[in-house]
C-alpha positions in Angstrom: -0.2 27.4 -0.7 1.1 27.8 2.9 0.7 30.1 6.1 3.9 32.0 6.6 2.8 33.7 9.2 -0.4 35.9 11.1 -0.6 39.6 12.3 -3.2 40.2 15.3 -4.9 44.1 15.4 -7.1 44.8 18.8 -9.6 47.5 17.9 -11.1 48.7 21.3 -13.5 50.4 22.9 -14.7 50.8 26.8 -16.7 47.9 26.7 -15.5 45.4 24.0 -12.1 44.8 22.9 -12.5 43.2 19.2 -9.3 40.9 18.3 -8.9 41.0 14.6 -6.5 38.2 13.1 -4.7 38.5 9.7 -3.5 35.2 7.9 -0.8 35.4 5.4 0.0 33.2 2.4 3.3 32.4 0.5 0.8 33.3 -2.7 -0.2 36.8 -1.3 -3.1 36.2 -0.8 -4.5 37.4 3.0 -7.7 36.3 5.0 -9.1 37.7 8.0 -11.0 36.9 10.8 -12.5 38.1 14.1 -13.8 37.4 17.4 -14.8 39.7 20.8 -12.8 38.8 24.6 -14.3 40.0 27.9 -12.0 40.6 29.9 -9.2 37.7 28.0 -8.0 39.9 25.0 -4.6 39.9 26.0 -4.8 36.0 27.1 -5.8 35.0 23.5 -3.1 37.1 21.9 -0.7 35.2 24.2 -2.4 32.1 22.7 -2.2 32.9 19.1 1.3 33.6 19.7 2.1 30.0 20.8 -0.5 28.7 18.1 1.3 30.0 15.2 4.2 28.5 15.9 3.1 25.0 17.2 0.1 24.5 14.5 -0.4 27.5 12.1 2.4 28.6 10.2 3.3 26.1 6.9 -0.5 24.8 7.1 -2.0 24.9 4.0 -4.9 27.5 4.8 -7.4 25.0 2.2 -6.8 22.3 4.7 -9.1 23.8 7.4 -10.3 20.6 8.8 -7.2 19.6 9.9 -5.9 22.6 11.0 -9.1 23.0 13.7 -8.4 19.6 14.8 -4.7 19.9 15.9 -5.4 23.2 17.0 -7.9 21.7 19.4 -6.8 18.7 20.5 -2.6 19.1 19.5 -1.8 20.4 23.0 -3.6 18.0 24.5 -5.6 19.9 27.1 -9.4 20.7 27.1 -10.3 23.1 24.3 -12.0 25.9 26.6 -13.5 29.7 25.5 -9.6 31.0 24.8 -8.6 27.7 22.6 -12.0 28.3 21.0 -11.8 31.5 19.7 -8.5 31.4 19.0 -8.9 28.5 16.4 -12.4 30.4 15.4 -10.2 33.9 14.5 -8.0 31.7 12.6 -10.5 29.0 11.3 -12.6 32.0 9.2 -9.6 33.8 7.9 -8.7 30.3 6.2 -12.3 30.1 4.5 -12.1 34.1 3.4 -8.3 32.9 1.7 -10.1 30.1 0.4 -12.5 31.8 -1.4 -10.6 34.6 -2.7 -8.2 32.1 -4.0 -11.5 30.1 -5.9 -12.9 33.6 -6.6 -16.0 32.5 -5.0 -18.0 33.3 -1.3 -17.1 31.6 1.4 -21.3 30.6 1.4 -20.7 28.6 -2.3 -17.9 26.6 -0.3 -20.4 25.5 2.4 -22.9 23.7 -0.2 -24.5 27.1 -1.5 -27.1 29.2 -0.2 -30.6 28.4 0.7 -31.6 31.9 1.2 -30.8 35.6 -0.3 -31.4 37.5 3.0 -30.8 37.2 6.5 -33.2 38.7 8.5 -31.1 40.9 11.7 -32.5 41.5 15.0 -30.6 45.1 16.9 -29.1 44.9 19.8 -26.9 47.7 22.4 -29.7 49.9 21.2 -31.0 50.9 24.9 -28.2 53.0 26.1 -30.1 55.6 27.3 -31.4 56.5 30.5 -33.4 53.4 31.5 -37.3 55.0 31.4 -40.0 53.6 29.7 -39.9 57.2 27.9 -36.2 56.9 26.8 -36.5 53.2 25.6 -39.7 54.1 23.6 -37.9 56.9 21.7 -34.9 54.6 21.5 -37.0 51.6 20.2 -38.6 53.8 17.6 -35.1 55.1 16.4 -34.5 51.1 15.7 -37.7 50.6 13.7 -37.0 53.7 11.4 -33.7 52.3 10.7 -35.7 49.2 9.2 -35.2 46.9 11.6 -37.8 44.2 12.1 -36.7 42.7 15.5 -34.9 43.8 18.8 -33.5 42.6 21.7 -33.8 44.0 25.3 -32.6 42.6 28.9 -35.0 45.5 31.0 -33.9 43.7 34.4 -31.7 46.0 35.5 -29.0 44.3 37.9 -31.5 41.3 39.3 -29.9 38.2 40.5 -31.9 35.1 40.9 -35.0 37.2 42.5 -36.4 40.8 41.2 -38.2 41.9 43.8 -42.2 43.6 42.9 -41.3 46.9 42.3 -38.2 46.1 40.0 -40.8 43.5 38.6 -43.2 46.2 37.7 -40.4 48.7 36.7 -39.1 46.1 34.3 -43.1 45.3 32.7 -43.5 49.1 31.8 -39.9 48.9 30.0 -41.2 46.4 28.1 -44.7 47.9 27.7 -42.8 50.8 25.8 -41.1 49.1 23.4 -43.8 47.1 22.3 -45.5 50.1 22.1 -43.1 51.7 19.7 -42.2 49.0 17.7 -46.1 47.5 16.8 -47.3 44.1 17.4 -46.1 42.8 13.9 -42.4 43.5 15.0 -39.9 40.9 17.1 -39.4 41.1 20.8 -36.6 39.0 22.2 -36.6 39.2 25.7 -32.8 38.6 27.6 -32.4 37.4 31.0 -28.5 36.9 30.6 -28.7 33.7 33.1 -29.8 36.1 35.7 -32.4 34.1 37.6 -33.5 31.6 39.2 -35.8 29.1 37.7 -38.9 30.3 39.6 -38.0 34.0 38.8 -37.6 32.7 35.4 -41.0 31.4 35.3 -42.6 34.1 37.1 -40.8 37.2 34.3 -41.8 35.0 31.8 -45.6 35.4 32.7 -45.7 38.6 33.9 -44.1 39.4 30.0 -46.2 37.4 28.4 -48.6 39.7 27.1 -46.1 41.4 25.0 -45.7 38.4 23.0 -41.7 38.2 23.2 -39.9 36.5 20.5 -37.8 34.1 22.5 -36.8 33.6 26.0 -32.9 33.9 26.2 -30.8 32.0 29.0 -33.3 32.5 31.5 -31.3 30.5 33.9 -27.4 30.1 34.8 -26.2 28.3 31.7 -24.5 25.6 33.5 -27.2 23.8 35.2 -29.4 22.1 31.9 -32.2 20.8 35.1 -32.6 24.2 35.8 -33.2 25.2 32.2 -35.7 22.6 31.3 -37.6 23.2 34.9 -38.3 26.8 33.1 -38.7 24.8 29.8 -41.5 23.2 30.8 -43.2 26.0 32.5 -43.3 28.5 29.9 -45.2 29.4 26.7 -42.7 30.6 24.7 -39.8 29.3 22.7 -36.2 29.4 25.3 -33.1 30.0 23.2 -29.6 29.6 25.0 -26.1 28.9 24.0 -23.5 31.8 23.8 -21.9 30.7 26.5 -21.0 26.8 24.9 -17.8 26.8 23.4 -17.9 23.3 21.7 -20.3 21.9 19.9 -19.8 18.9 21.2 -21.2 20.4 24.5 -24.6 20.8 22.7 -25.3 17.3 22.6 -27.1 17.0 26.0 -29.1 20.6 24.7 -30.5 18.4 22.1 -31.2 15.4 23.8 -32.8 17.1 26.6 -35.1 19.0 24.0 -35.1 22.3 26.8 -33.8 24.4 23.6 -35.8 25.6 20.8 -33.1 28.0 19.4 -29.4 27.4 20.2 -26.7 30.5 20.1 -23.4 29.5 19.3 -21.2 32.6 18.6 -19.2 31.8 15.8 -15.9 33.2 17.3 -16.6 31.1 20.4 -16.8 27.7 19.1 -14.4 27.5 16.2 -15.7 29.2 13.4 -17.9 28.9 10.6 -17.5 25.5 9.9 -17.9 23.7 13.4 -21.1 26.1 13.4 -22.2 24.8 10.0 -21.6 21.4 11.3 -24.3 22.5 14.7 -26.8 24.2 12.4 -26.9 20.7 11.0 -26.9 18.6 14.1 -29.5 21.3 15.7 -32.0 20.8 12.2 -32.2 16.7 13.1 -33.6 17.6 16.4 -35.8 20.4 14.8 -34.0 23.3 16.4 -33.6 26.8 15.2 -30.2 28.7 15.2 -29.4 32.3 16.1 -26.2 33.4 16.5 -24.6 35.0 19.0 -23.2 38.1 17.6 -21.8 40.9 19.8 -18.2 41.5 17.2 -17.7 44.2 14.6 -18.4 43.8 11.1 -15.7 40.5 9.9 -17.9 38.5 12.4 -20.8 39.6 11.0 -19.6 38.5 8.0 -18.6 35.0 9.2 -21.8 34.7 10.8 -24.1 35.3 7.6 -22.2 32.6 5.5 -23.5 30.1 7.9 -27.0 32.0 7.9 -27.1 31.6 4.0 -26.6 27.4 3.7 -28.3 26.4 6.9 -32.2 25.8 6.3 -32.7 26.3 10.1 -31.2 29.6 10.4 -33.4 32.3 11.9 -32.1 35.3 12.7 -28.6 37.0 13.5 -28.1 39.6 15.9 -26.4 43.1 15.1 -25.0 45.9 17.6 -22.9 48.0 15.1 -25.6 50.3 14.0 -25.9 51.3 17.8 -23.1 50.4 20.3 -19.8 52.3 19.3 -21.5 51.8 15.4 -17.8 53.9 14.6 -15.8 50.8 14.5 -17.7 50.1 11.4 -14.6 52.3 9.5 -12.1 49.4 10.4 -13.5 47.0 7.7 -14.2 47.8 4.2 -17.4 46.0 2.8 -18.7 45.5 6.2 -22.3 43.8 6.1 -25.2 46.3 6.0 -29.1 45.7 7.0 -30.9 46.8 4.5 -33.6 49.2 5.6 -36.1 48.2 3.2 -36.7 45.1 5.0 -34.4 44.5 8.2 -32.2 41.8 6.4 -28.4 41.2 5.2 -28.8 40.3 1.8 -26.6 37.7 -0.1 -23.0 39.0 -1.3 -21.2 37.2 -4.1 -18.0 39.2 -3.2 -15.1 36.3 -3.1 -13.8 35.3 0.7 -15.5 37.0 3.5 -16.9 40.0 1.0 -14.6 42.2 3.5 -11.1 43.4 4.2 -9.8 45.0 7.3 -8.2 48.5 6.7 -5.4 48.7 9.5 -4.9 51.9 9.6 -8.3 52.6 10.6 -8.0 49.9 13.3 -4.8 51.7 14.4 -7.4 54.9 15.5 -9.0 52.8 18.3 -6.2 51.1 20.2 -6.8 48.1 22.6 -8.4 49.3 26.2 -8.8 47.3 29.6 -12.4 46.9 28.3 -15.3 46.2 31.0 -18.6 45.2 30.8 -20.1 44.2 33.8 -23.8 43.1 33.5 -24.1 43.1 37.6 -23.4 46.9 37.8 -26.0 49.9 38.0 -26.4 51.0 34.6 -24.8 48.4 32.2 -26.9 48.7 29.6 -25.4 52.0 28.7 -21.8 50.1 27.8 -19.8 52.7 29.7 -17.8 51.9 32.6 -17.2 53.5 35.7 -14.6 56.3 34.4 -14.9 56.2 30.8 -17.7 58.4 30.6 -15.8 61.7 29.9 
């Protein structure tokens, strides 16, 4: 079997452009994969483009080891966040031909499962008017879909300081949705790199009360000292890592022991298999793993096989039953949490389990997507002029 070529299908909204990939076989068989830009749709189209024709096309789609690794290191230059997603987009539409090929999921490929359910946590839930009022309704909302975990960044546009009265503003946020959502329930608390380490500290505290699940990227993510300064200073677990685009770059994570939950997206850092290779690193140094997870349904997907056959898997993030939840139409099959107990459960469809539906993707073309996390009212994903 051989590539003979991919398609590429942008399905958009005002805040998120998701870049769909289709590979095709000389057998007929077709996988698919999937991965969200900000801001660099159109720069890892131009990518693909040059990709297919220097690495991709005539590959045998079973040989996926080899393919990541001239697509990474065939041009020579420093595999970055395009290069990385790129190879991710194609990477999992190789595994989803693979296993429609065998007959079998992509997860029975990967060793087999350890697990028959992945617990979810919610995210773009919150965007509402930001009141302690409006989040509490909001938060509820989550919990009667069956969720069993949510994530909220309540801090509003702060940048390395929040002064008292955002400080205060932020704590009855929080107060509200653990209010709503019981004490049994998960509360992940996301600084988005915000803040200084002392501000870091300092939130951390002030929050601690409400017993919040994890501590997310509480500092810039490029400064490690930083990270283990808050590390050290807090009683809760710190979890970081969407912004890594090579695994190899998660070697000084683990030695620095900072990190008890690492974040690789999976259509950051070249698909399922270089995150299948982390999850294993990460369970030698006794680390959890949480994907990143802010892409439509085939990501989702993508994501869960790794969440089934790692033993250190925790939880994965969702924001299609909230954020533009629509898009959902574009993929048949498309993972759903089951309300009975917040979790994906196992699928033994063959591939991926799911198949894009093109004409569907065709109803929401490719915008000049925004999402800027330092602007008044963010948390509501609409941008200045798309809220008509």
């Amino acid at each position: 079997m051989r590539i003979t070529g991919i398609s590429t299908h942008v399905v958009g909204t005002p805040w998120r452009n998701l870049t769909y990939v289709q590979v095709h076989t000389d057998e007929g068989i077709t996988g698919v994969g999937e991965t969200r830009m900000l801001g660099h749709t159109d720069a890892l189209l131009g990518y693909l483009k040059e990709a297919e024709a220097n690495h991709i096309l005539g590959s045998d789609p079973f040989a996926v080891e080899d393919l990541v690794r001239r697509m990474k290191y065939g041009d020579y230059g420093r595999a970055g966040e395009i290069v990385m997603s790129g190879i991710a987009v194609v990477e999992m539409a190789c595994w989803d031909i693979k296993g429609k090929a065998l007959g079998v999921p992509v997860w029975q490929l990967l060793g087999g499962k350890v697990t028959d359910k992945v617990k979810a946590y919610a995210n773009g839930w919150y965007t509402t008017e930001r009141t302690p009022e409006a989040y509490h309704k909001a938060a509820q909302g989550v919990m009667e879909r069956g969720y069993r975990a949510l994530k909220i960044d309540p801090f509003g546009t702060g940048h390395f300081e929040l002064d008292h009265a955002e400080t205060l503003y932020a704590v009855s946020l929080i107060e509200a949705v653990r209010d709503a959502i019981g004490p049994e329930a998960e509360l992940m608390l996301e600084m988005h790199g915000r803040f200084s380490p002392a501000t870091a500290v300092r939130l951390a505290r002030e929050l601690a009360p409400f017993k919040p699940a994890w501590l997310e990227e509480p500092v810039p993510p490029e400064n490690l000292k930083a990270l283990r300064k808050v590390a050290e200073k807090v009683d809760m677990p710190v979890a970081t890592g969407e912004r890594i685009h090579d695994r190899i770059e998660f070697r000084e994570l683990f030695e620095d022991q900072s990190v008890d939950i690492i974040q690789p997206d999976v259509g950051h850092i070249g698909g399922i298999w270089e995150t299948r290779k982390l999850a294993a690193t990460a369970e030698t140094h006794y680390t959890l793993v949480a994907p990143h997870n802010v892409g439509g349904p085939v990501l989702t997907a993508a994501s869960l096989q790794v969440g089934f056959t790692s033993p250190n898997f925790k939880i994965l993030e969702h924001f299609n039953d909230f954020a533009d939840a629509e898009i959902k139409k574009v993929v048949k099959g498309a993972p759903q949490v089951n309300p009975e107990d917040g979790c994906f459960h196992l699928s033994d469809a063959p591939g991926l389990g799911v198949e894009l539906d093109t004409d569907a993707a065709a109803e929401f073309p490719q915008q000049q997507a925004r999402f800027d996390l330092w602007a008044e009212g963010w948390e509501q994903r609409k941008p200045k002029g798309t809220e008509g």
